[in-house]
C-alpha positions in Angstrom: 6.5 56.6 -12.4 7.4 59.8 -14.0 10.2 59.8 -16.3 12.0 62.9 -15.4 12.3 61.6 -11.3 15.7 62.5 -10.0 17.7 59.8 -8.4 17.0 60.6 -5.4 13.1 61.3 -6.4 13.0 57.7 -7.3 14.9 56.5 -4.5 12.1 58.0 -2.3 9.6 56.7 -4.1 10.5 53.0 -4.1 10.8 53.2 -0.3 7.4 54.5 -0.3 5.9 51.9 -2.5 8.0 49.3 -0.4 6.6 50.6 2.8 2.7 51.2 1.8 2.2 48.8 -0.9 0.2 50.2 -4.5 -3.2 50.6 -3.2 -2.4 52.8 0.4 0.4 54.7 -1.4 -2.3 56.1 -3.8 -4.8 57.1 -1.4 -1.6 58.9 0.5 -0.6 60.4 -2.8 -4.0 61.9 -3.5 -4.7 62.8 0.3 -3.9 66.9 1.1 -3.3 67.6 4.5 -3.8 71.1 6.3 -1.5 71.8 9.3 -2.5 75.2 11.2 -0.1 76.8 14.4 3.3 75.2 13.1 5.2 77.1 16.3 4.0 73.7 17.9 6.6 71.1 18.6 3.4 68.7 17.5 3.0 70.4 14.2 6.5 69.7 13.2 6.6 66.2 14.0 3.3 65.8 12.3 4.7 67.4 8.8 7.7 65.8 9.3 6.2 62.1 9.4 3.4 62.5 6.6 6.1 64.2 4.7 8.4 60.9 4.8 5.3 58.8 4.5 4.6 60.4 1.0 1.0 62.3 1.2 0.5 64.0 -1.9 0.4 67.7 -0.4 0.9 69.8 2.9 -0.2 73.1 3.2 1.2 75.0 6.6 -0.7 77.8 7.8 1.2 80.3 10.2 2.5 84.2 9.9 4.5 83.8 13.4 8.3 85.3 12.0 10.9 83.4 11.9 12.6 85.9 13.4 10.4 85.5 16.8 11.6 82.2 17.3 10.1 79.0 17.6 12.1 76.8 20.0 9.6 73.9 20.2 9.6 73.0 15.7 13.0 71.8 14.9 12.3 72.0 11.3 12.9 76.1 11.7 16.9 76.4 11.2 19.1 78.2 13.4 20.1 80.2 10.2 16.6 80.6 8.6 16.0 84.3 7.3 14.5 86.7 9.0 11.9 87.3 6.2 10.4 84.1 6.4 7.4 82.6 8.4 7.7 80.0 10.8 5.3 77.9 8.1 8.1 79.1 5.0 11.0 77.6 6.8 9.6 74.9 7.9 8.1 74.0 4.8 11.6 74.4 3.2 13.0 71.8 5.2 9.9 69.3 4.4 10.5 69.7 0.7 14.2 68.6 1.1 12.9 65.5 3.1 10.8 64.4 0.5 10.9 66.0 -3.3 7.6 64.2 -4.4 5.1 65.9 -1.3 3.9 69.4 -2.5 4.9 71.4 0.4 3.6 75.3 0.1 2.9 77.9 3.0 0.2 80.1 3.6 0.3 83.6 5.8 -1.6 83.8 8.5 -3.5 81.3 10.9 -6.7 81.3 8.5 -8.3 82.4 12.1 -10.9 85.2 12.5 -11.5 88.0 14.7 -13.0 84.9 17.3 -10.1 82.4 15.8 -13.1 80.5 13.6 -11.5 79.2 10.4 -11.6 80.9 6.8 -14.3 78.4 5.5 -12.3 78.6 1.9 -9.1 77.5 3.7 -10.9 74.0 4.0 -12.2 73.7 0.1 -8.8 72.0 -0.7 -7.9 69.7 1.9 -8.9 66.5 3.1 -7.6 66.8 6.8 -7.1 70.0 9.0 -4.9 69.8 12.0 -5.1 72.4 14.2 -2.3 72.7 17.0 -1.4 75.0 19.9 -5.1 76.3 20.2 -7.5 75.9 23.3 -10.9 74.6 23.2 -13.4 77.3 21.9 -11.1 77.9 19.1 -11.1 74.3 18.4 -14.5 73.3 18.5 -14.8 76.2 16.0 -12.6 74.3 13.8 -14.3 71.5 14.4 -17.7 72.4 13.4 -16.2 74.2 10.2 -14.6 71.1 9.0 -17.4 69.0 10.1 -19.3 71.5 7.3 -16.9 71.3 5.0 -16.5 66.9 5.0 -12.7 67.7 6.3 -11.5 65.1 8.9 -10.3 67.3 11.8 -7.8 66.6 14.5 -7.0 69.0 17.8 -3.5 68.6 19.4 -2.0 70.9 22.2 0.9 70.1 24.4 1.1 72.0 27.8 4.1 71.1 29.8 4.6 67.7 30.0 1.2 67.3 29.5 -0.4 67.3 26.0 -3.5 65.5 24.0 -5.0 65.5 20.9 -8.6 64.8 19.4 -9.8 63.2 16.4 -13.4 64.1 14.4 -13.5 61.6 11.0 -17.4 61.6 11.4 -18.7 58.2 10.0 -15.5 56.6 8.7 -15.0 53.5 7.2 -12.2 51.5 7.4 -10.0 48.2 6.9 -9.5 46.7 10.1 -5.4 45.8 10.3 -5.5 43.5 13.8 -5.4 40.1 13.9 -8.7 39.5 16.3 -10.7 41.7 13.7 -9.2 40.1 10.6 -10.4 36.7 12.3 -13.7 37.8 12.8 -14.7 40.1 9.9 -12.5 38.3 7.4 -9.4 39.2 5.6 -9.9 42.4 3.4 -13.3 43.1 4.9 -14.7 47.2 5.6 -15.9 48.1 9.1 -17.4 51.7 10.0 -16.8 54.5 13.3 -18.9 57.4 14.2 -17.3 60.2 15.7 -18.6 62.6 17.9 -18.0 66.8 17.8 -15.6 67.8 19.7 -18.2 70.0 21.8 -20.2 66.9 22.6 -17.3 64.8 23.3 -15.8 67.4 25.7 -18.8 68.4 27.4 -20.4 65.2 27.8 -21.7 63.9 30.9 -19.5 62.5 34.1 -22.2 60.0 35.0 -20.6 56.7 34.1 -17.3 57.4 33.4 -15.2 55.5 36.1 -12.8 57.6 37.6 -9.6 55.2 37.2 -10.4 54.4 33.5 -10.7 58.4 32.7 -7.4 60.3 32.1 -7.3 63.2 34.8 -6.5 65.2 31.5 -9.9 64.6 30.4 -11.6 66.3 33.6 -8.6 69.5 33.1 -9.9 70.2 29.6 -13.4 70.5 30.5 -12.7 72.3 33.5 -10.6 75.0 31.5 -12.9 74.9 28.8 -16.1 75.9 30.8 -14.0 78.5 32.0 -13.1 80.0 28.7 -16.6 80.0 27.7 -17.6 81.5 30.4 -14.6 84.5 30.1 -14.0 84.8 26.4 -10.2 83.5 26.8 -8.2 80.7 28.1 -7.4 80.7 31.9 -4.3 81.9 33.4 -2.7 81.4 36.6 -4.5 84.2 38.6 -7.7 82.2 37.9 -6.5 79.2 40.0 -8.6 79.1 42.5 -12.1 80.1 40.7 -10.5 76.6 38.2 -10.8 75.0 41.5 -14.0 75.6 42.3 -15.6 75.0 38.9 -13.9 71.8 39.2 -15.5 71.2 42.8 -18.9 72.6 41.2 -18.8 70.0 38.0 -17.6 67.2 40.3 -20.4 67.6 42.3 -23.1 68.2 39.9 -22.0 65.3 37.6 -21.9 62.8 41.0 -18.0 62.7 41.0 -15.8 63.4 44.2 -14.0 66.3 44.2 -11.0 64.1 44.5 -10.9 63.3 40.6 -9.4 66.8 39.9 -5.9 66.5 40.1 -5.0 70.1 41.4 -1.7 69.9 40.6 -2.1 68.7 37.0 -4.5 71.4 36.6 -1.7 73.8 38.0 0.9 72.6 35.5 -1.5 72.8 32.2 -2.3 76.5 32.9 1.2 77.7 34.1 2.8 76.1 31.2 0.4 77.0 28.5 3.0 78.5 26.7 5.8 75.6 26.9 6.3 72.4 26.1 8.2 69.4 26.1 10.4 68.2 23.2 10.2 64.4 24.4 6.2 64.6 25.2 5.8 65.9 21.7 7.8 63.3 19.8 5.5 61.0 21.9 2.1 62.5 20.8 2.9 63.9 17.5 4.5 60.7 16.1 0.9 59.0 17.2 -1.1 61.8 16.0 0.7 61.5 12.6 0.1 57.8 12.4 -3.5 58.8 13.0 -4.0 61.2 10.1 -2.0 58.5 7.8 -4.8 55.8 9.2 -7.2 58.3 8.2 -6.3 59.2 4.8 -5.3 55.1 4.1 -8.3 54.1 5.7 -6.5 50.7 7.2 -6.6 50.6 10.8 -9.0 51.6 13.5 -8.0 54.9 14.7 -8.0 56.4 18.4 -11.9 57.2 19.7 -12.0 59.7 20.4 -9.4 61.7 22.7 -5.5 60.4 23.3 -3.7 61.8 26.4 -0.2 61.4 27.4 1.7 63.0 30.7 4.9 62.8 32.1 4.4 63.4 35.9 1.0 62.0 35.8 0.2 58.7 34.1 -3.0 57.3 35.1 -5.2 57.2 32.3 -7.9 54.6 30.9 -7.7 51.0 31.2 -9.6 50.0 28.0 -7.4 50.2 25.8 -9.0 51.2 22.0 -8.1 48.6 19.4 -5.7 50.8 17.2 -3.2 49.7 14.7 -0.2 51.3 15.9 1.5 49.3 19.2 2.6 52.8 20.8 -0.9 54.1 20.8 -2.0 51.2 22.7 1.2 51.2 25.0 -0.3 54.8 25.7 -3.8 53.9 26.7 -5.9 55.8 23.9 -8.9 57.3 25.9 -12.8 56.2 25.4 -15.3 57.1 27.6 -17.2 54.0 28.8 -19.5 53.6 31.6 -18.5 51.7 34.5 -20.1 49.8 37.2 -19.9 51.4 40.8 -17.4 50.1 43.1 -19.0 48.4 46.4 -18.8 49.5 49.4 -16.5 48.6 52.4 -13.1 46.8 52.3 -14.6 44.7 49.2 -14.6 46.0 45.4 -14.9 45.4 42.1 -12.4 46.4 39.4 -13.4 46.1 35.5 -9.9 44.9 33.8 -9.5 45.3 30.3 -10.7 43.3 27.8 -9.4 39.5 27.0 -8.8 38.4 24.0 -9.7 34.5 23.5 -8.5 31.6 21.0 -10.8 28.4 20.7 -12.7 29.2 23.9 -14.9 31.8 25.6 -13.0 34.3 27.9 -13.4 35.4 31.4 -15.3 37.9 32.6 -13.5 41.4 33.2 -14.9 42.2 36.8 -12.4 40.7 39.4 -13.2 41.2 43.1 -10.7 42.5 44.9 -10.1 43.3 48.7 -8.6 46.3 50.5 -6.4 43.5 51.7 -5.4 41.9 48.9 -4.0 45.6 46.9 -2.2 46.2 50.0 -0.2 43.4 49.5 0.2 43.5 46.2 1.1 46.8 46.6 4.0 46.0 48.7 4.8 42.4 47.4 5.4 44.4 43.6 7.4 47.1 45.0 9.8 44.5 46.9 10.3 42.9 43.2 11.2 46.1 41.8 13.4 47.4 44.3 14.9 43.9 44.4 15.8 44.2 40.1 17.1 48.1 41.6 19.4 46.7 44.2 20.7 43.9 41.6 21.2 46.2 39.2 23.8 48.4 41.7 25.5 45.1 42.3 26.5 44.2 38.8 27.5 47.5 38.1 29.8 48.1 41.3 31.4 44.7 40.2 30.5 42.9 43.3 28.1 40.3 41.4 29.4 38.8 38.0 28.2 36.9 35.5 25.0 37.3 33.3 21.9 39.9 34.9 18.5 39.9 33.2 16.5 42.1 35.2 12.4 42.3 35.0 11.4 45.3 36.7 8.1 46.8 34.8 6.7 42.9 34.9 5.6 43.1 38.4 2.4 42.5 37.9 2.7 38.8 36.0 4.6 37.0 39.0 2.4 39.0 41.4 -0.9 37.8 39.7 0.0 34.5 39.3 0.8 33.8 42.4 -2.4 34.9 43.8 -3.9 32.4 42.1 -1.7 29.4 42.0 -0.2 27.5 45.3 2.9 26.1 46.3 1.6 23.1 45.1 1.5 24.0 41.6 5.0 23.9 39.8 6.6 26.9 38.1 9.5 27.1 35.7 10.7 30.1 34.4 13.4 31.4 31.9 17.0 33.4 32.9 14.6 36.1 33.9 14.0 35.0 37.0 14.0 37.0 39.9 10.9 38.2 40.6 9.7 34.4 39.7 11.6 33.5 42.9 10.4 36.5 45.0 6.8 34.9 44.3 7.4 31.7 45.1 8.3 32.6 48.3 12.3 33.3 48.0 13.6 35.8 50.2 15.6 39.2 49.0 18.8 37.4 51.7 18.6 34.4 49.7 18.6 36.0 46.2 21.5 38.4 46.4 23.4 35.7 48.1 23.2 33.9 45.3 24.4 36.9 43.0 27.3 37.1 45.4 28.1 33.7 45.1 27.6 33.2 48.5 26.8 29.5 50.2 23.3 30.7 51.7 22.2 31.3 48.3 19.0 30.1 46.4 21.2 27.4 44.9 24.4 27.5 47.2 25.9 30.5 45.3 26.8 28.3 42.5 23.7 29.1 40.3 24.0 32.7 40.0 21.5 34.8 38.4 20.0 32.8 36.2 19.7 29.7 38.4 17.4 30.1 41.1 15.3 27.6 42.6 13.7 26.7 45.4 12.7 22.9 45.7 10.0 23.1 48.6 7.6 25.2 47.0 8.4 23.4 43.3 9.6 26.5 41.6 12.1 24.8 39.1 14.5 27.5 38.2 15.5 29.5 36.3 16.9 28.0 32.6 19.3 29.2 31.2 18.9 28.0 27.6 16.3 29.8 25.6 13.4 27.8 25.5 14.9 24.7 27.3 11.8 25.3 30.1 8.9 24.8 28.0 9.5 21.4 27.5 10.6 20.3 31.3 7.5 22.4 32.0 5.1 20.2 30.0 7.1 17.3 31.8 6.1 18.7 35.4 2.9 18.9 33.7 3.0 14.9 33.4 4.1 14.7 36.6 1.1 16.2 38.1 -1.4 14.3 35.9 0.9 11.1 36.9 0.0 11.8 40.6 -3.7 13.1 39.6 -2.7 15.5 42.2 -5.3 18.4 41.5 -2.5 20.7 40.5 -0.7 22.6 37.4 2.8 23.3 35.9 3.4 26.7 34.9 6.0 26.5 31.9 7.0 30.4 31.0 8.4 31.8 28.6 9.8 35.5 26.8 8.4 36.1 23.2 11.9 35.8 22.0 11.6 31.6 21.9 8.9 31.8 20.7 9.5 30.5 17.2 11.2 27.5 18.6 11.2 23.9 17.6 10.9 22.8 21.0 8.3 24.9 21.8 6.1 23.8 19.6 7.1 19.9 20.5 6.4 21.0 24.2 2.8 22.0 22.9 2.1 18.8 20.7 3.0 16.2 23.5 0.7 18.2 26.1 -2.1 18.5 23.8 -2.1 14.9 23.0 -2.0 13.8 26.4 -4.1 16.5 27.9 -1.5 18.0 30.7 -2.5 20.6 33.0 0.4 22.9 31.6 -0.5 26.7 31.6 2.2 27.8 28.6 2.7 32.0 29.7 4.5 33.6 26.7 5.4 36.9 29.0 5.6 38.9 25.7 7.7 42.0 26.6 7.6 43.0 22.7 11.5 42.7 22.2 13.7 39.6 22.3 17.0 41.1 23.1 17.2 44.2 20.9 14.2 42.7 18.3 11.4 44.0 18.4 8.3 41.0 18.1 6.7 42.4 14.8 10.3 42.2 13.2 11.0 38.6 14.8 7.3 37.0 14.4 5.3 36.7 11.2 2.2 36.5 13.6 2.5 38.7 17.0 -0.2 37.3 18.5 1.1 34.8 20.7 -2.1 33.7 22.5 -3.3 31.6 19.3 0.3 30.4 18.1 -0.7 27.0 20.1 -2.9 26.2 17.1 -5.1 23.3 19.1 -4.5 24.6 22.3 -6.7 27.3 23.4 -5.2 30.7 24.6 -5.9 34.3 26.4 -4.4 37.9 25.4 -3.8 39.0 28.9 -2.8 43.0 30.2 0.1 41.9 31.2 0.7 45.3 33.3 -2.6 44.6 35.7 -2.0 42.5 38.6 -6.1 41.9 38.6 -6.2 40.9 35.1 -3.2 38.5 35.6 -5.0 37.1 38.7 -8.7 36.4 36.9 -6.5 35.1 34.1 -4.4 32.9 36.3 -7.3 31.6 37.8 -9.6 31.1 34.7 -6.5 28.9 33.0 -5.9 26.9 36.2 -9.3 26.0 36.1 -9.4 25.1 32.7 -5.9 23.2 32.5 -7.5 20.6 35.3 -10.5 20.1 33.3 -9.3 20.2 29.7 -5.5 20.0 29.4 -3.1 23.1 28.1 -3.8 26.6 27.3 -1.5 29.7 26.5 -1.9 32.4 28.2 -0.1 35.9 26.7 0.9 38.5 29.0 1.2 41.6 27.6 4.0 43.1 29.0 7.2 45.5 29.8 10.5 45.6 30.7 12.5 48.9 31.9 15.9 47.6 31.8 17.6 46.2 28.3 17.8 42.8 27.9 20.7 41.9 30.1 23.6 43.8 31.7 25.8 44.5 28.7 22.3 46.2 27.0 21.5 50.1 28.2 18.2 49.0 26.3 18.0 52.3 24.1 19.8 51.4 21.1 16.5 49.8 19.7 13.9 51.7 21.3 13.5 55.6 22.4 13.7 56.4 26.2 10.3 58.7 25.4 9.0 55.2 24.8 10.2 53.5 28.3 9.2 56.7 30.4 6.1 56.9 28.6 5.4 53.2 29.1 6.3 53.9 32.7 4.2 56.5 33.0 1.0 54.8 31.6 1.0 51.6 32.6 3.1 51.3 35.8 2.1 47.8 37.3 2.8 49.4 40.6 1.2 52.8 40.1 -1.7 51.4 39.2 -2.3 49.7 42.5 -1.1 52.9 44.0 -3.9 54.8 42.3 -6.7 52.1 43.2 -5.9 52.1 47.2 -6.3 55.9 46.7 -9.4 56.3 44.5 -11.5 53.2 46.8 -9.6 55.1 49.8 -8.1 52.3 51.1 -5.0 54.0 51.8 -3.6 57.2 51.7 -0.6 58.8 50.0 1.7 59.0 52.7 0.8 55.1 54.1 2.0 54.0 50.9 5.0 55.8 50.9 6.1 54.6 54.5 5.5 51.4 52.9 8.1 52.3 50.2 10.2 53.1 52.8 9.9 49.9 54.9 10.5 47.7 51.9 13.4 50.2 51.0 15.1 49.2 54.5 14.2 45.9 54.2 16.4 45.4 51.0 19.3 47.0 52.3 19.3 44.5 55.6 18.7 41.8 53.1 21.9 43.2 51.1 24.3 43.8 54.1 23.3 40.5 55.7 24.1 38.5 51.9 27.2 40.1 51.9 28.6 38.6 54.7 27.7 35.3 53.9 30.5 32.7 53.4 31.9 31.1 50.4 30.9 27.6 49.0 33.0 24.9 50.5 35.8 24.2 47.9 34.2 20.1 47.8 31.7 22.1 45.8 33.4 21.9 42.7 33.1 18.2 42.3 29.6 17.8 43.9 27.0 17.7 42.1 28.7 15.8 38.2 27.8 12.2 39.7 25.3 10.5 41.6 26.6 9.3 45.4 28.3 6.2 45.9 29.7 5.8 42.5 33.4 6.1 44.1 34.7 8.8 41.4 37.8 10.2 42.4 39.9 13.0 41.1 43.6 14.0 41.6 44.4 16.5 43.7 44.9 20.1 41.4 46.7 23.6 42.2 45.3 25.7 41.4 46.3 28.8 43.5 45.7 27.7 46.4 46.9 24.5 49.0 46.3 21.5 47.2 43.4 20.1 48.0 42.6 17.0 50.1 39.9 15.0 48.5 37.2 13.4 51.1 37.8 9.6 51.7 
C-alpha cells in the first residue's frame, strides 16, 4: 500500500481487499473500463458499482450538457455547473465515492458520422460499455471492439423494459458454483465463446421454443431489421409496418405470429426515450457484476443476452449458470433448441435443469395435459388469493396471533400434490397454508381457524400455524423451527412399519437448516432406509437473513451428506411434479432423499415483517415478474392454446368469489365451547378435575 493514502484512501482500500481477496483485487486494479452514453440510468449504476468495487480506471465518454438535463443518472447533481458534461459531473461524484479509481471524462460520444466508434478510443481500455444506443450502432461497437480484443457489452432500457448484451469472445474463467467446483475441481479454469452481436441477434428462430425465449428477444430483431432497412431506429408512426415485419419473420422462421407481443413492442418504441429508475437499478446492478466477472475472470457470466420487464415477465426457463443469485432470479437468456410440443390436449414441457447429489437426475421433459394446467392453474391461484385474504384479516385485526404467509410458493404444494396421494403423509413448518389447501383443506375451514372459530382446521384453537387435517395424514403445521423434520422421519417409520407402499414428506424453510435435529432426523433415516422425502423449500432468506449470510454451503440439495438429493425450480409446478414423482419413487426403493426447491416468497417473514428492510422491492417485483409460479401456467395454456386470456380471467374471478363466500361463511362460525380449555392436557378417563375459575365470565361448571 502506498504510503501517502489518506485515511479515508486506506479505509477504502481495506474494504476492497476484504471484499475481493489479493489476487481478484489486482486484476480489478489493473482492469480500465470504458463507459459510453452516461445520460443512461444504466450507465450510472454501472460506474457507480465498479467505482465502489475498486477497478483501477473509468473513462466516461459523453458531450450531452449538464445543463440539458439528465433525469435518469443520479450521479449528475441538482447543483452541477452548467459548464460541465453530463460525463464531467458524473465523474466528479465517482471520484468522491472512491479516491483510489482514476475517474476522467472525455467529450463527445467517440461516435462517427454512422455512430461507429473512434477505433483509438478502444487502445486503452479493456471493456467498452455502450448504453442508450440501438442496434446498428451497437453492432458497430461490437465488431470494433471485437478488432480491438476489448470485451464489449450493449445495455438500453426502454420503459420498463431494458436488456443488455455481452461479447467476451473466447473467455476463460474460474468457475465460482458449487456443481462446477465439484466437477472440475477447486481452482480449476473453464473457457466460453461468445458470439457477435449481429449473429446473436439475427440468428435463426428455428428451434428456439417460444416459452423459453424472452418476447424482448423477438422486439429487438424486429426493430433491428427495421433500422437496417431505414437507416434509423423506428418510431411510433412505423407501428404497423413493425407489425408486419414481425408477421413476415414469424412466418418465414416457422413461428406463429402470436410470439410477438404487440403491446411490448408498442411500449419499447413509444418509450425509447424514457426509462425507469427501478428497472435500471435491476439491470445495471447485474450488468456491473458482469463486467466485474469479466475483468476478475471468477464466475461464468450471462450467454449471451439478459432481459428484464416490468409489465411483461415471461422470459427463458433455462436458467444460465451465473455467479450472481439475482441474475439467475432474472432468467439470463440462452437460445437453445427445443423439442416441439405434441399435438392435441397432450404436451410436453422441457423444465429446467436438475441438479443431482449421489444419483442420476430425472429427465427434464414432463408430460403434461390441457387438463392437468387448468387445474393447476386454478388450484395455485386459490392458494394465492387464500395468503391475499389472510393477509387483510390480520391487518384489520380480526385474526390474531402469528401469520406466515407463502404466496410466490404456489408451485411447491401444487407439484407435490400431483404426485403424492392422500396416503402419503406430509408435515410442514408454521408456513402452512397452502400445505393445507393441497391436502385437501378448504378456504371455510382455514380462515375459521384464523378466526378462532370451532369449524376450524383444528377447532379454532390452532390458529395459523396449526393446521391439520387427520384424514388425509397432513400432520400440521409446527410451530417450532425444525421440530417437523424429526416427527417427519418418524411417519417415515411408520410407513415402512406398515410396508404400506407409501412416503412421509418432512418439509422444511432453509432457515433450520443448520439444525442439530435436522441432521439427527437424516442419520436415523439413512440408517434405517425410511421412505422420507426431506424438501428444504429454500426461499433464500430465513426471516430477514439472507441464505449465503446464514449457510457456509447454500446448496441444500447435498447438505444430507449420504443421502442423495435434487436442486429443484422451485417456481415450476412441472418441475416440482417430475421431481415429486422421481423422489417418491426412489424413497420406496432406496430410503431418503432431499429434495431443494428453489423458491420465493412475496410477503416478509411473518406479519410484524413488511419484508423490505433486507431486500429491495425491485427485487420482489422483479422476482414476480420473472418467475411467477402462476404466470407461468398462465402463459403455457396460452402458447399450447389451451385456453384463452379471458377464460382464465373468469377463472380468477370465480376463485375470487369463491374466497369471499368462504370468508363471510367463517365469519359466522361459533366460538369453541369453553370445556375446550381443559380438553386436550390429559388422556380420557384419568378423572382430573379442576376448580372452578372467574375469569370474567359466570363461573364455570365443570362436566361430571
Amino acid at each position: 500500500m502506498a504510503p501517502d493514502l489518506t485515511k479515508q484512501e486506506a479505509a477504502v482500500y481495506d474494504r476492497q481487499l476484504r471484499v475481493w481477496g489479493v489476487e481478484v483485487q489486482k486484476r480489478l486494479t489493473a482492469a480500465r473500463i470504458l463507459v459510453v452514453g452516461c445520460t443512461s440510468g444504466v450507465a450510472a449504476e454501472v460506474a457507480k458499482n465498479i467505482v465502489l468495487a475498486g477497478v483501477g480506471s473509468l473513462t466516461l465518454v459523453d458531450d450531452t450538457p449538464s445543463s440539458a438535463g439528465a433525469p435518469y443518472n443520479f450521479l449528475v447533481p441538482a447543483d452541477a455547473d452548467p459548464a460541465q458534461s453530463v460525463a464531467e459531473a458524473s465523474a466528479a461524484t465517482l471520484r468522491e465515492m472512491n479516491p483510489l479509481v482514476r475517474v476522467g471524462a472525455r467529450p463527445g460520444l467517440g461516435l462517427g458520422p454512422n455512430r461507429e466508434p473512434d477505433a483509438a478510443l478502444l487502445d486503452s481500455v479493456d471493456v467498452a460499455v455502450l448504453t442508450g444506443e440501438s442496434a446498428v450502432p451497437a453492432m458497430a461497437w461490437d465488431a470494433a471492439c471485437r478488432s480491438a480484443g476489448v470485451a464489449f457489452y450493449a445495455a438500453a432500457t426502454h420503459g420498463s423494459a431494458s436488456h443488455f448484451f455481452a461479447d467476451l469472445r473466447e473467455h476463460t474463467f474460474t468457475p465460482t458454483d458449487q456443481e462446477s467446483i465439484e466437477r472440475l475441481g477447486a481452482g480449476a479454469e473453464a473457457s466460453a465463446s461468445f458470439p457477435p452481436l449481429e449473429a446473436a441477434l439475427f440468428r435463426s428462430w428455428k428451434g428456439l421454443h417460444p416459452r423459453r425465449t424472452h418476447w424482448l428477444f423477438f422486439v429487438l430483431r424486429i426493430c433491428a431489421d427495421f433500422e437496417r432497412a431505414h437507416g434509423r431506429p423506428p418510431a411510433m408512426p412505423d407501428l404497423p409496418a413493425l407489425a408486419e415485419l414481425g408477421a413476415a419473420l414469424a412466418r418465414e422462421h416457422g413461428m406463429a405470429a402470436s410470439i410477438i407481443d404487440g403491446a411490448l413492442l408498442q411500449e419499447y418504441v413509444a418509450l425509447a426515450d424514457q426509462e425507469l429508475p427501478p428497472v435500471n437499478a435491476v439491470v445495471g446492478g447485474v450488468l456491473a457484476n458482469e463486467v466485474l466477472k469479466a475483468v476478475s475472470r471468477r464466475g461464468e457470466p450471462v450467454n449471451n443476452f439478459f432481459f428484464f420487464c416490468l409489465t411483461n415477465g415471461a422470459g427463458t426457463r433455462r436458467l444460465a449458470a451465473c455467479g450472481a443469485r439475482l441474475c439467475k432470479l432474472m432468467r439470463p437468456f440462452s437460445a437453445q433448441p427445443e423439442p416441439e410440443q405434441a399435438p392435441g390436449d397432450e404436451v410436453t414441457v422441457k423444465v429446467n435443469d436438475y441438479k443431482a447429489h449421489n444419483l442420476e437426475p430425472p429427465g427434464t421433459e414432463v408430460a403434461t395435459s390441457k387438463a392437468e394446467l387448468h387445474a393447476f392453474f386454478k388450484n395455485m391461484y386459490r392458494m394465492r388469493r387464500v395468503e391475499i385474504t389472510a393477509d387483510l384479516l390480520y391487518k384489520q385485526k380480526l385474526a390474531r396471533g402469528f401469520l406466515h404467509l407463502a404466496d410466490g410458493q404456489e408451485a411447491v404444494p401444487a407439484g407435490m400434490e400431483a404426485a403424492l396421494t392422500f396416503q402419503d403423509s406430509i408435515i410442514q413448518s408454521y408456513r402452512d397454508h397452502l400445505t393445507f389447501i393441497g391436502r385437501g383443506g378448504t378456504p371455510q375451514e382455514l380462515f375459521a381457524e384464523l378466526l378462532g372459530k370451532k369449524e376450524g382446521a383444528a377447532k379454532g384453537l390452532g390458529g395459523s400455524m396449526h393446521l391439520y387435517k387427520r384424514e388425509h395424514n397432513f400432520f400440521g403445521g409446527i410451530g417450532i423451527v425444525g421440530e417437523q423434520v424429526p416427527l417427519g422421519a418418524g411417519l417415515g417409520f411408520k410407513h415402512k412399519y406398515k410396508n404400506d407402499g407409501h412416503v412421509a414428506v418432512a418439509i422444511y424453510g432453509d432457515g433450520c437448516q443448520n439444525q442439530g435435529q435436522l441432521f439427527e432426523a437424516f442419520n436415523m433415516a439413512a440408517l434405517w432406509s425410511l421412505p422420507v422425502i426431506f424438501v428444504c423449500e429454500n426461499n433464500h432468506f430465513g426471516m430477514g437473513t439472507a441464505d449465503s449470510r446464514a449457510s457456509k454451503s447454500i446448496q441444500y440439495y447435498t447438505r444430507g451428506d449420504y443421502i442423495p438429493g435434487l436442486w429443484v425450480d422451485g417456481m415450476d409446478v412441472l418441475a416440482v411434479k417430475n421431481a415429486t414423482a422421481f423422489a417418491k419413487d426412489f424413497a420406496l426403493k432406496n430410503g431418503p432423499i432431499v429434495l431443494e426447491m428453489d423458491t420465493y416468497r412475496y410477503h416478509g417473514h411473518s406479519i410484524s415483517d413488511p419484508g423490505s428492510t433486507y431486500r429491495t422491492r425491485d427485487e420482489i417485483a422483479g422476482v414476480r415478474r420473472a418467475r411467477d409460479p402462476i404466470e407461468h401456467v398462465r402463459t403455457l395454456l396460452l402458447e399450447h392454446n389451451f385456453a384463452e386470456a379471458k377464460e382464465l380471467k373468469q377463472i380468477e374471478r370465480d376463485v375470487k368469489k369463491e374466497i369471499d363466500e368462504a370468508l363471510e361463511a367463517a365469519k359466522k362460525g361459533s366460538e369453541p365451547p369453553i370445556e375446550d380449555l381443559w380438553n386436550n392436557i390429559y388422556v380420557a378417563g384419568l378423572g382430573a378435575r379442576l376448580r372452578p375459575i372467574e375469569i370474567g365470565r359466570p363461573p364455570i361448571v365443570l362436566p361430571a
